[in-house]
SEFIZA-3560 file (N, C-alpha, C; in Angstrom, 3 decimals):
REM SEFIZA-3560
<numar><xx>-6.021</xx><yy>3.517</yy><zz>16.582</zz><atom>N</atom></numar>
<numar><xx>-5.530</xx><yy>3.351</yy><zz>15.221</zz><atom>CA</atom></numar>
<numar><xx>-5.856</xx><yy>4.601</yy><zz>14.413</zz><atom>C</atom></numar>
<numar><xx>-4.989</xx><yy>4.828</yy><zz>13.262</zz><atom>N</atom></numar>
<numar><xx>-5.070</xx><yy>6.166</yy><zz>12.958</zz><atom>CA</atom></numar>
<numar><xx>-5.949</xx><yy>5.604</yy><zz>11.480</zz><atom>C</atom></numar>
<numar><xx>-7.089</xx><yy>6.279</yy><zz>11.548</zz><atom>N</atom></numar>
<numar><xx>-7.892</xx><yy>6.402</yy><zz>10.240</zz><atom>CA</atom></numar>
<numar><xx>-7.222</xx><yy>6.655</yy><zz>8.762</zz><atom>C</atom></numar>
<numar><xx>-6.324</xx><yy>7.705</yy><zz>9.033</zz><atom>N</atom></numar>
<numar><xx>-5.972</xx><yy>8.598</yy><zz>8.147</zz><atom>CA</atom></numar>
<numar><xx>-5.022</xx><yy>7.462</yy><zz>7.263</zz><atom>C</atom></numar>
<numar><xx>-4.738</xx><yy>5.973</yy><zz>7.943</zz><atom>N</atom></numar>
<numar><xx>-3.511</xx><yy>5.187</yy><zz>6.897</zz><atom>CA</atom></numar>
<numar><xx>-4.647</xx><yy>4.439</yy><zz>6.190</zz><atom>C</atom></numar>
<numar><xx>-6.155</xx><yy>4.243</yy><zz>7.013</zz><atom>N</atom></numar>
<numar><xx>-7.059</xx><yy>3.464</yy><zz>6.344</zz><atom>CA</atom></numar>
<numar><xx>-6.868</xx><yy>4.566</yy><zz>4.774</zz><atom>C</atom></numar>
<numar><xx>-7.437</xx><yy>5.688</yy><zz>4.833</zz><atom>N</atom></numar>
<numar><xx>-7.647</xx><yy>6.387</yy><zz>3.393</zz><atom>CA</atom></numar>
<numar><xx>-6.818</xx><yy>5.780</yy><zz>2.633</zz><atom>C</atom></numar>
<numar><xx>-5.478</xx><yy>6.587</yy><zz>3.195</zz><atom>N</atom></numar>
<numar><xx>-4.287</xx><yy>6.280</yy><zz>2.060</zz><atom>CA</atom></numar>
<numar><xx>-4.208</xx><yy>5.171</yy><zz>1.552</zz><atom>C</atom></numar>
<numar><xx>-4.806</xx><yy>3.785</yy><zz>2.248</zz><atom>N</atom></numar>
<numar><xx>-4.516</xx><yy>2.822</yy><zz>1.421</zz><atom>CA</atom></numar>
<numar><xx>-5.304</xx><yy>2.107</yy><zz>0.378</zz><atom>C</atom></numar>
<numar><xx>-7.170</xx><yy>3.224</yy><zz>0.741</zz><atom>N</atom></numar>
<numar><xx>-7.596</xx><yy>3.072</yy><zz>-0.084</zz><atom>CA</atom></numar>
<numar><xx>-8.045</xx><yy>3.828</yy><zz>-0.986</zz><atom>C</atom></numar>
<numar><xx>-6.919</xx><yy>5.097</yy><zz>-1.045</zz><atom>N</atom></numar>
<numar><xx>-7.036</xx><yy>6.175</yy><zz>-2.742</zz><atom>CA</atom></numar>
<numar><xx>-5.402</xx><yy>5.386</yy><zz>-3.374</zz><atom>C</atom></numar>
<numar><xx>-5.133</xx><yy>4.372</yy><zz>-2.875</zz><atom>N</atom></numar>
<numar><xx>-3.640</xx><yy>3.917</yy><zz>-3.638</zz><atom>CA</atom></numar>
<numar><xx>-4.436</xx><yy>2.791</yy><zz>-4.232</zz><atom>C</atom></numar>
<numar><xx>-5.748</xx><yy>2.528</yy><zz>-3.777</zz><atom>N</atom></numar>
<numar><xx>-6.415</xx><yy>1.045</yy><zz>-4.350</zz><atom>CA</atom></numar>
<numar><xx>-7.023</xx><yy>1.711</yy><zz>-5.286</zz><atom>C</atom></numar>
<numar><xx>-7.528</xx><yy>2.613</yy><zz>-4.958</zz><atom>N</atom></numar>
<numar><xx>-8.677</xx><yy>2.794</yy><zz>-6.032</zz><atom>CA</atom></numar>
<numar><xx>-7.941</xx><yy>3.632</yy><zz>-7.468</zz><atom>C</atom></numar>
<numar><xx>-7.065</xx><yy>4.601</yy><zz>-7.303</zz><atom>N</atom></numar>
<numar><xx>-5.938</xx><yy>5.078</yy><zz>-8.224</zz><atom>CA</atom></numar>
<numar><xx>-5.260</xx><yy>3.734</yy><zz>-8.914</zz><atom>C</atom></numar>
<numar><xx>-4.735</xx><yy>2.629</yy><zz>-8.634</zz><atom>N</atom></numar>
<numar><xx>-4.143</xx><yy>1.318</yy><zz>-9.344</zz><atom>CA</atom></numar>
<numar><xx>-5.251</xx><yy>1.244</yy><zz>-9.577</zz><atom>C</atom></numar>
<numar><xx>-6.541</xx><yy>0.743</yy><zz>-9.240</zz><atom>N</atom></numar>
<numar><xx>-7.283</xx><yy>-0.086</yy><zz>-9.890</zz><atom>CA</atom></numar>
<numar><xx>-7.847</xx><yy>0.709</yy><zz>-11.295</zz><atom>C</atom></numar>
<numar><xx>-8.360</xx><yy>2.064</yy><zz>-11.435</zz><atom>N</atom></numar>
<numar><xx>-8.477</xx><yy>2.802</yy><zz>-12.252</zz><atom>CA</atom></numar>
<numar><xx>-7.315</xx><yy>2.924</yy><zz>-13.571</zz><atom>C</atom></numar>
<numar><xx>-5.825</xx><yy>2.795</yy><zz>-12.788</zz><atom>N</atom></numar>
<numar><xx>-4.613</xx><yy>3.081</yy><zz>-13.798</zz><atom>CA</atom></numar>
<numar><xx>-4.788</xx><yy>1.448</yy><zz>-14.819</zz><atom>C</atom></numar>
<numar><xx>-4.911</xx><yy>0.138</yy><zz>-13.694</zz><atom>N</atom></numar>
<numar><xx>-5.140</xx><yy>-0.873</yy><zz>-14.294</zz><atom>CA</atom></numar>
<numar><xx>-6.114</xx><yy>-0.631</yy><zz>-15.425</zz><atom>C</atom></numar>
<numar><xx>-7.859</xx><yy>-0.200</yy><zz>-15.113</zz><atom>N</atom></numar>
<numar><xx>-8.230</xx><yy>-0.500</yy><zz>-16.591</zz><atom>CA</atom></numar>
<numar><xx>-8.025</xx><yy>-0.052</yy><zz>-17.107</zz><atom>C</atom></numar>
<numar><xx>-7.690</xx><yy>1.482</yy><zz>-17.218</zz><atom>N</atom></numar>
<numar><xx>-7.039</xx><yy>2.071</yy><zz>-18.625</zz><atom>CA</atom></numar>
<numar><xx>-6.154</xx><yy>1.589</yy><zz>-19.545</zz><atom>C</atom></numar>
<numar><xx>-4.881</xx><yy>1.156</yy><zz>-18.909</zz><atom>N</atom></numar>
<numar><xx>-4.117</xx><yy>0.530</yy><zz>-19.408</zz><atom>CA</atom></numar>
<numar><xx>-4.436</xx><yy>-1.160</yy><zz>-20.096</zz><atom>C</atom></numar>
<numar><xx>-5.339</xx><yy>-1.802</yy><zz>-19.177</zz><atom>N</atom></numar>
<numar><xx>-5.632</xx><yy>-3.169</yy><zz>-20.017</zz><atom>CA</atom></numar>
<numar><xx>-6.459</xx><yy>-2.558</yy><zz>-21.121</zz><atom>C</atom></numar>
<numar><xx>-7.474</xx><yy>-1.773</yy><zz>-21.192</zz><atom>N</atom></numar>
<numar><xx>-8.528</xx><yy>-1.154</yy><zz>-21.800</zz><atom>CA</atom></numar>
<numar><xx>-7.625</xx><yy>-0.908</yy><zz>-23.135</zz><atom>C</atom></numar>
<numar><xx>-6.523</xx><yy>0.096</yy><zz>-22.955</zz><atom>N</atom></numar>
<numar><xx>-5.591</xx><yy>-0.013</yy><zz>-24.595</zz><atom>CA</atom></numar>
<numar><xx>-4.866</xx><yy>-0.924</yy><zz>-24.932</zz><atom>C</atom></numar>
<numar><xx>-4.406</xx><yy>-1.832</yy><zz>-24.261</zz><atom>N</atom></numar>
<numar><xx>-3.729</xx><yy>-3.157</yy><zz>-24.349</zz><atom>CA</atom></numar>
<numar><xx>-2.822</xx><yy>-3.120</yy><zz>-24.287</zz><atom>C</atom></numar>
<numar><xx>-2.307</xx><yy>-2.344</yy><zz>-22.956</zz><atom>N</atom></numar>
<numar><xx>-1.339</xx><yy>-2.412</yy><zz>-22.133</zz><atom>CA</atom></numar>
<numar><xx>-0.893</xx><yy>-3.376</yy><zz>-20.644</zz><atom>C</atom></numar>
<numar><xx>-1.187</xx><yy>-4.740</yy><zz>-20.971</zz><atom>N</atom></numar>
<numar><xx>-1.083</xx><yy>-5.753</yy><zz>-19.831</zz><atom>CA</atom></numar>
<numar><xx>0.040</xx><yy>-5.528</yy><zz>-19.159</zz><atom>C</atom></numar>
<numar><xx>1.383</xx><yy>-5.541</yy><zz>-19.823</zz><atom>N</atom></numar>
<numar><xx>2.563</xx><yy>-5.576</yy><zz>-18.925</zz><atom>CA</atom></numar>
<numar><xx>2.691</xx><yy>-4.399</yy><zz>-17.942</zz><atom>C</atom></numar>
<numar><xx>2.329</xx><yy>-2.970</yy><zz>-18.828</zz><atom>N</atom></numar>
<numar><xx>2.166</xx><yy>-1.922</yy><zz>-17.430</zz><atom>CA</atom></numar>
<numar><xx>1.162</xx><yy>-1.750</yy><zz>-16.589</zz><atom>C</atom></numar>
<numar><xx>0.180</xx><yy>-2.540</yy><zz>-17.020</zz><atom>N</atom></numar>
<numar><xx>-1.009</xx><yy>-2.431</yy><zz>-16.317</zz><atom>CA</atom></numar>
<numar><xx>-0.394</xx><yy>-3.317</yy><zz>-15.064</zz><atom>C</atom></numar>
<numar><xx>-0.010</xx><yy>-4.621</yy><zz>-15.304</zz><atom>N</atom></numar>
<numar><xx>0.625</xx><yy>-5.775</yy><zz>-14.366</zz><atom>CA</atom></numar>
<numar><xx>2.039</xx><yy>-4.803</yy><zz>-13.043</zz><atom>C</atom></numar>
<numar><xx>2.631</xx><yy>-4.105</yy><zz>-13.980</zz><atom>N</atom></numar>
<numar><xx>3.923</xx><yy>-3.662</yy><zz>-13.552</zz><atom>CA</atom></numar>
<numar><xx>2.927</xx><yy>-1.793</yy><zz>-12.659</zz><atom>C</atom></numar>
<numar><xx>2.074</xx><yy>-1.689</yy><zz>-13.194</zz><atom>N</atom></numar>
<numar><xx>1.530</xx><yy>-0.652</yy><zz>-11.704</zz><atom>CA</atom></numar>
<numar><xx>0.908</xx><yy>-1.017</yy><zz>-10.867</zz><atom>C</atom></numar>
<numar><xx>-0.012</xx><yy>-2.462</yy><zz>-11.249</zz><atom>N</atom></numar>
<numar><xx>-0.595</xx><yy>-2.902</yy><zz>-9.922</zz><atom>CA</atom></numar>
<numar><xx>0.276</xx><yy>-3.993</yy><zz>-8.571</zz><atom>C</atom></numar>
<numar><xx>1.665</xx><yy>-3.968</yy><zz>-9.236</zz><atom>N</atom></numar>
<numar><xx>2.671</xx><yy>-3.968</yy><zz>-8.402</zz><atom>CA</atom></numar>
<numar><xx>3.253</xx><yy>-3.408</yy><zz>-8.046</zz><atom>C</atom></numar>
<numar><xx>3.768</xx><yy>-2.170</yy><zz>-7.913</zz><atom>N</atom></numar>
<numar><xx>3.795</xx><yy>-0.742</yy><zz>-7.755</zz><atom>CA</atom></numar>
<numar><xx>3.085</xx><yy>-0.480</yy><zz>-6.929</zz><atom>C</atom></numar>
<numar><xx>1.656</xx><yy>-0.779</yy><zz>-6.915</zz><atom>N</atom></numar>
<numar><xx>0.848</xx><yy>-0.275</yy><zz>-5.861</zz><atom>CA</atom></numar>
<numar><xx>1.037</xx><yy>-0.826</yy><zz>-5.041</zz><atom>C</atom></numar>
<numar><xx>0.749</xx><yy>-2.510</yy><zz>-4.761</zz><atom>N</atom></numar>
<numar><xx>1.121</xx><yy>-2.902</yy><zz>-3.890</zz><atom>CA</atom></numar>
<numar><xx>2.510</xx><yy>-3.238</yy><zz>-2.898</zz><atom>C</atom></numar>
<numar><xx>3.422</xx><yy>-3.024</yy><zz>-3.598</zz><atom>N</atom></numar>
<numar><xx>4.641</xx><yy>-2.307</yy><zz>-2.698</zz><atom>CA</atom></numar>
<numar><xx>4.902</xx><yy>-0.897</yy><zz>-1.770</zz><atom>C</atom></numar>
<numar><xx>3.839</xx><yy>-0.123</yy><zz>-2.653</zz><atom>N</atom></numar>
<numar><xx>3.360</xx><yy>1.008</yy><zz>-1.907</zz><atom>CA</atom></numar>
<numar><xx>2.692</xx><yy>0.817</yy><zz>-0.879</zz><atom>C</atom></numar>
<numar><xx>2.132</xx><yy>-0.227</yy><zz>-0.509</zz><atom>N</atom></numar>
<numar><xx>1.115</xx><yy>-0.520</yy><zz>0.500</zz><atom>CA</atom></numar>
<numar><xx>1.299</xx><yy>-0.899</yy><zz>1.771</zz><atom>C</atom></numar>
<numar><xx>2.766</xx><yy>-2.088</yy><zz>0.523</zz><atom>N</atom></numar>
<numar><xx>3.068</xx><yy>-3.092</yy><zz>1.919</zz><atom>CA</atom></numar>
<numar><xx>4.053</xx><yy>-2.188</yy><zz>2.942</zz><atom>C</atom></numar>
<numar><xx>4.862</xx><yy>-1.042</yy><zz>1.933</zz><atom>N</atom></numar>
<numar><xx>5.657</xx><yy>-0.064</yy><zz>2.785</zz><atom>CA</atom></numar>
<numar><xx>5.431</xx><yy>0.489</yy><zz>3.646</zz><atom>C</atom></numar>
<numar><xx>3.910</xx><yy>0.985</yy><zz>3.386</zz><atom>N</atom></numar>
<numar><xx>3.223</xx><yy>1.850</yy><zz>4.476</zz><atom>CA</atom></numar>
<numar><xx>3.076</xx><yy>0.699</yy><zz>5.717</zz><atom>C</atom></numar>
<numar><xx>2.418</xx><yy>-0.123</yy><zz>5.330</zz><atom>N</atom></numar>
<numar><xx>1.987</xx><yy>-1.396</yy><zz>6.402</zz><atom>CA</atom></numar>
<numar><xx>3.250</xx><yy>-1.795</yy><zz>6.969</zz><atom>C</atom></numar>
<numar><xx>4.744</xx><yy>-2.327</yy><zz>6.574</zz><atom>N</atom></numar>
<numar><xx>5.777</xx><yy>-2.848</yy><zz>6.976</zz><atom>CA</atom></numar>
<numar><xx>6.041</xx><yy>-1.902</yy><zz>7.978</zz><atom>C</atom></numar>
<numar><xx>5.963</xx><yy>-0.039</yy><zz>7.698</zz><atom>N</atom></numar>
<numar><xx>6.330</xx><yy>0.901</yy><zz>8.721</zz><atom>CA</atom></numar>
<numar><xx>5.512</xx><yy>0.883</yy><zz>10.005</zz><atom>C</atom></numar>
<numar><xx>4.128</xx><yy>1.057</yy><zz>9.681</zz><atom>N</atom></numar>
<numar><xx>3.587</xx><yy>0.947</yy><zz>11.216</zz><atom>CA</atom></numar>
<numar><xx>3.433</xx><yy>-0.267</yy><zz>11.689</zz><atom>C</atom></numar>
<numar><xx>3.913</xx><yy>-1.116</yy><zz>11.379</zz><atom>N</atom></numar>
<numar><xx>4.196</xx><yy>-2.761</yy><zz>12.321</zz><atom>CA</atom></numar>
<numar><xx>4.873</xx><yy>-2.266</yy><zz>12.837</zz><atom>C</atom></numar>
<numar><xx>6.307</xx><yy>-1.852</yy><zz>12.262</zz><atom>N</atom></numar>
<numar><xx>7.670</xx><yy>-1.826</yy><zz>13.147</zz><atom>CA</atom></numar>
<numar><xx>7.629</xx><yy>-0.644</yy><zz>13.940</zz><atom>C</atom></numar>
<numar><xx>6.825</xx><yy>0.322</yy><zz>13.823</zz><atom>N</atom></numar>
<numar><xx>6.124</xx><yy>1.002</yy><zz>15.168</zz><atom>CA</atom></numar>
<numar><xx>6.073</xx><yy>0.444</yy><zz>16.042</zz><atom>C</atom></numar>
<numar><xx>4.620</xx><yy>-0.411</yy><zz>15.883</zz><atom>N</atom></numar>
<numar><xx>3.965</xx><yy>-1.322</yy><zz>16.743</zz><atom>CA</atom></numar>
<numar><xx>5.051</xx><yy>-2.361</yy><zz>17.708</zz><atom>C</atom></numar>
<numar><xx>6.172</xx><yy>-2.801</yy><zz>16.782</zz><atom>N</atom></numar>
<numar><xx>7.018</xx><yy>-3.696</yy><zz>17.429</zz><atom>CA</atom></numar>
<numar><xx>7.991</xx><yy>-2.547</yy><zz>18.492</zz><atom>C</atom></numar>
<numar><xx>8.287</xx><yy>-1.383</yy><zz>17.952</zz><atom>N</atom></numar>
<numar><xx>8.935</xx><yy>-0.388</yy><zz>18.822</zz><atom>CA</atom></numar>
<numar><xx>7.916</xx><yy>0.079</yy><zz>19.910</zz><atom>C</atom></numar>
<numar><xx>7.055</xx><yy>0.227</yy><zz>20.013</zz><atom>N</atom></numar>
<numar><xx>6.243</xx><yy>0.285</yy><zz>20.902</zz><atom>CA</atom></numar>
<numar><xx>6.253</xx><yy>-0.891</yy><zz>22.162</zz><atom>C</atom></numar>
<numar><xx>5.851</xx><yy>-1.823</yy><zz>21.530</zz><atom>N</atom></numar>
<numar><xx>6.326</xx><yy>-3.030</yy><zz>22.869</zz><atom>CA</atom></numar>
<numar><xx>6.865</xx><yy>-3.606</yy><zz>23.131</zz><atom>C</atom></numar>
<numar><xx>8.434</xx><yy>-2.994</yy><zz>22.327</zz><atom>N</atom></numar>
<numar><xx>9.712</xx><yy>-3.231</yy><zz>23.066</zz><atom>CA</atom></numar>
<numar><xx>9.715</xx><yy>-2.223</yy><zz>23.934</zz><atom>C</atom></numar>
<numar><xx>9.593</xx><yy>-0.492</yy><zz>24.165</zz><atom>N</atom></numar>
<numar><xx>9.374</xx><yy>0.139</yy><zz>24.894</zz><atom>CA</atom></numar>
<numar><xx>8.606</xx><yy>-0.244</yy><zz>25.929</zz><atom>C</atom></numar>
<numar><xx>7.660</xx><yy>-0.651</yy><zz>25.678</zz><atom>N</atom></numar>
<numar><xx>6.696</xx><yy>-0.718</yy><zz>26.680</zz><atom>CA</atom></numar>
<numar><xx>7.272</xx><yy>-2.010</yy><zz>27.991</zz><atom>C</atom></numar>
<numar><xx>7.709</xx><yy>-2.724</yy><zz>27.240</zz><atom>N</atom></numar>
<numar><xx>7.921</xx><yy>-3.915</yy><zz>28.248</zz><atom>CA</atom></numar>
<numar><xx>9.092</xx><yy>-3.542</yy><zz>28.636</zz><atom>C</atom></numar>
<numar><xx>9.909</xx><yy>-2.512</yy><zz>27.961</zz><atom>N</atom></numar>
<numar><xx>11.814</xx><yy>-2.570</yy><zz>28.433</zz><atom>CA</atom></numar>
<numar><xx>12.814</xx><yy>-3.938</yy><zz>27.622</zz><atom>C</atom></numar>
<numar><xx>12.384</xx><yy>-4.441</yy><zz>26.744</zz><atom>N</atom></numar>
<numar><xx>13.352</xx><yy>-5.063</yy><zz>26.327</zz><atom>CA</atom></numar>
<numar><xx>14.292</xx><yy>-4.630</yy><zz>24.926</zz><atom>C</atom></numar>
//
């Protein structure tokens, strides 16, 4: 497993979570709400891509 997607997914956590308090901090809920969804679409993208690696992989592997 490649380390390097662990980081990325946690300077995209820690960057939202930081953008979050600023923004609740001035009383900005809706963008605060609307980047920490943002982030996590960012996340799940990265994650949705190396599954479907993973699934291309052992379709290769087996031949189907």
């Amino acid at each position: 497993m490649d380390v390097d997607l662990v980081f990325k997914i946690a300077a995209v956590g820690i960057l939202v979570s930081v953008l979050n308090q600023v923004l609740t901090r001035s009383g900005r809920e809706e963008q605060a709400t609307m980047t920490t969804l943002a982030g996590l679409i960012v996340v799940l993208m990265m994650v949705v891509q190396k599954i479907s690696d993973l699934f291309e992989l052992v379709k290769t592997l087996f031949g189907l």
